[in-house]
C-alpha positions as CSV (number, residue, x, y, z in Angstrom):
1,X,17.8,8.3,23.9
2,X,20.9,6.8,21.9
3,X,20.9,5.0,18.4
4,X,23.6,2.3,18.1
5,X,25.6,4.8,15.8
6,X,25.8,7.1,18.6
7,X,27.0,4.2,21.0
8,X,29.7,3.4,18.6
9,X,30.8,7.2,17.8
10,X,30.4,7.0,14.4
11,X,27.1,9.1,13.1
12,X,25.0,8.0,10.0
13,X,25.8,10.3,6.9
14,X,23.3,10.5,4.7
15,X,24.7,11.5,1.4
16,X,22.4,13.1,-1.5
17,X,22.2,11.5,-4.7
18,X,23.0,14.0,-7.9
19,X,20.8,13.4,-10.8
20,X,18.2,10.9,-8.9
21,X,14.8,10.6,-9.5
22,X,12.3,10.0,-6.5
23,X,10.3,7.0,-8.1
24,X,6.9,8.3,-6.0
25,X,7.1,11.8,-6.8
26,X,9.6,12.1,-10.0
27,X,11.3,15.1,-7.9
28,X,15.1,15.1,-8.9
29,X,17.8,15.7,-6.6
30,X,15.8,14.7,-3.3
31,X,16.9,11.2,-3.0
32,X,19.1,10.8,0.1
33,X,21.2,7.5,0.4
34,X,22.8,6.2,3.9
35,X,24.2,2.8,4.8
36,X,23.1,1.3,8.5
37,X,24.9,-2.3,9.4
38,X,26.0,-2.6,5.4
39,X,22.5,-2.5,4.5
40,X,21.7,0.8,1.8
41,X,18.8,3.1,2.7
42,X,17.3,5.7,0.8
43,X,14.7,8.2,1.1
44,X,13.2,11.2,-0.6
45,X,12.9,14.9,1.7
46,X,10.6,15.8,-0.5
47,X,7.2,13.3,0.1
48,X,9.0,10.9,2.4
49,X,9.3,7.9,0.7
50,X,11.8,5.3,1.6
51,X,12.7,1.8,1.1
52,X,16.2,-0.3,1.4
53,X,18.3,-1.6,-1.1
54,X,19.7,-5.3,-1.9
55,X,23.3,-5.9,-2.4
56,X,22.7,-5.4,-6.3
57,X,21.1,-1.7,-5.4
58,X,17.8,-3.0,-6.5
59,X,14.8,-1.5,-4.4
60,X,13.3,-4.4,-1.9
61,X,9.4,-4.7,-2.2
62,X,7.5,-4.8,0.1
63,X,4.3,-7.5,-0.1
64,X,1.8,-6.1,-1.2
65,X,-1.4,-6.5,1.0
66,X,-4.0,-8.7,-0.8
67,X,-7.1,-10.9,0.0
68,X,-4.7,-14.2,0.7
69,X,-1.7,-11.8,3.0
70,X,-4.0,-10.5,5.2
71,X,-6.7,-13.0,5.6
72,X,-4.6,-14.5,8.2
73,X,-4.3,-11.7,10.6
74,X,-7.5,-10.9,10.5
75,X,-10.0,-12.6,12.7
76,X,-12.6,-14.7,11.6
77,X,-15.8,-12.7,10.8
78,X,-19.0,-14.6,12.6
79,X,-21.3,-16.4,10.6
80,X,-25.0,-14.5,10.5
81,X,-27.9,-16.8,11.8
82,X,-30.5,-16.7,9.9
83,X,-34.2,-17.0,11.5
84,X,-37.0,-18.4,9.7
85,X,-39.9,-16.0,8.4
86,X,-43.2,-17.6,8.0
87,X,-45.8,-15.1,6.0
88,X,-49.5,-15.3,6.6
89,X,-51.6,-14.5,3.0
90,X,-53.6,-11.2,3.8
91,X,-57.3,-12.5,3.4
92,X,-58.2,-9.0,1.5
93,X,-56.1,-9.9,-1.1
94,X,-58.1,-12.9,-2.0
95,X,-59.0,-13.6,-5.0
96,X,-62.5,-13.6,-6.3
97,X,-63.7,-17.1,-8.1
């Protein structure tokens, strides 16, 4: 299988970053950067965690996953039918004029 930085010769360096703090597992010096189509990547060897950087090297969130999000591609959960219950007074129960 070929990446399209193989096709084109040129491999992806990723370059370690002295001095930089994972922000999920505050390790220093695990942060890798690497640049794919102009776009700046980073990840952490140490727990994994990635994400990709805008132009101004801020990190770009991703949405959070909350009730209005993900409502949408969820489907619809069916209504419950209810069923009428009709109770019958137990005639030993009765009270006694």
């Amino acid at each position: 299988m070929t990446t399209p930085s193989e096709t084109t010769g040129t491999a992806t360096q990723k370059r370690f970053i002295a001095g930089a703090v994972c922000p999920a597992c505050q390790v220093m010096d695990g942060i890798r950067m690497w640049e794919v189509d102009s776009v700046p990547h980073r990840d952490c060897v140490h727990c994994g965690y990635n994400d990709t950087l805008n132009a101004e090297g801020n990190s770009i969130p991703s949405e959070v996953p909350t009730r209005v999000n993900t409502s949408g591609l969820q489907a619809p959960k069916p209504k419950a039918v209810g069923q009428a219950l009709q109770f019958f007074p137990n005639p030993k129960l009765k009270k006694k004029d």
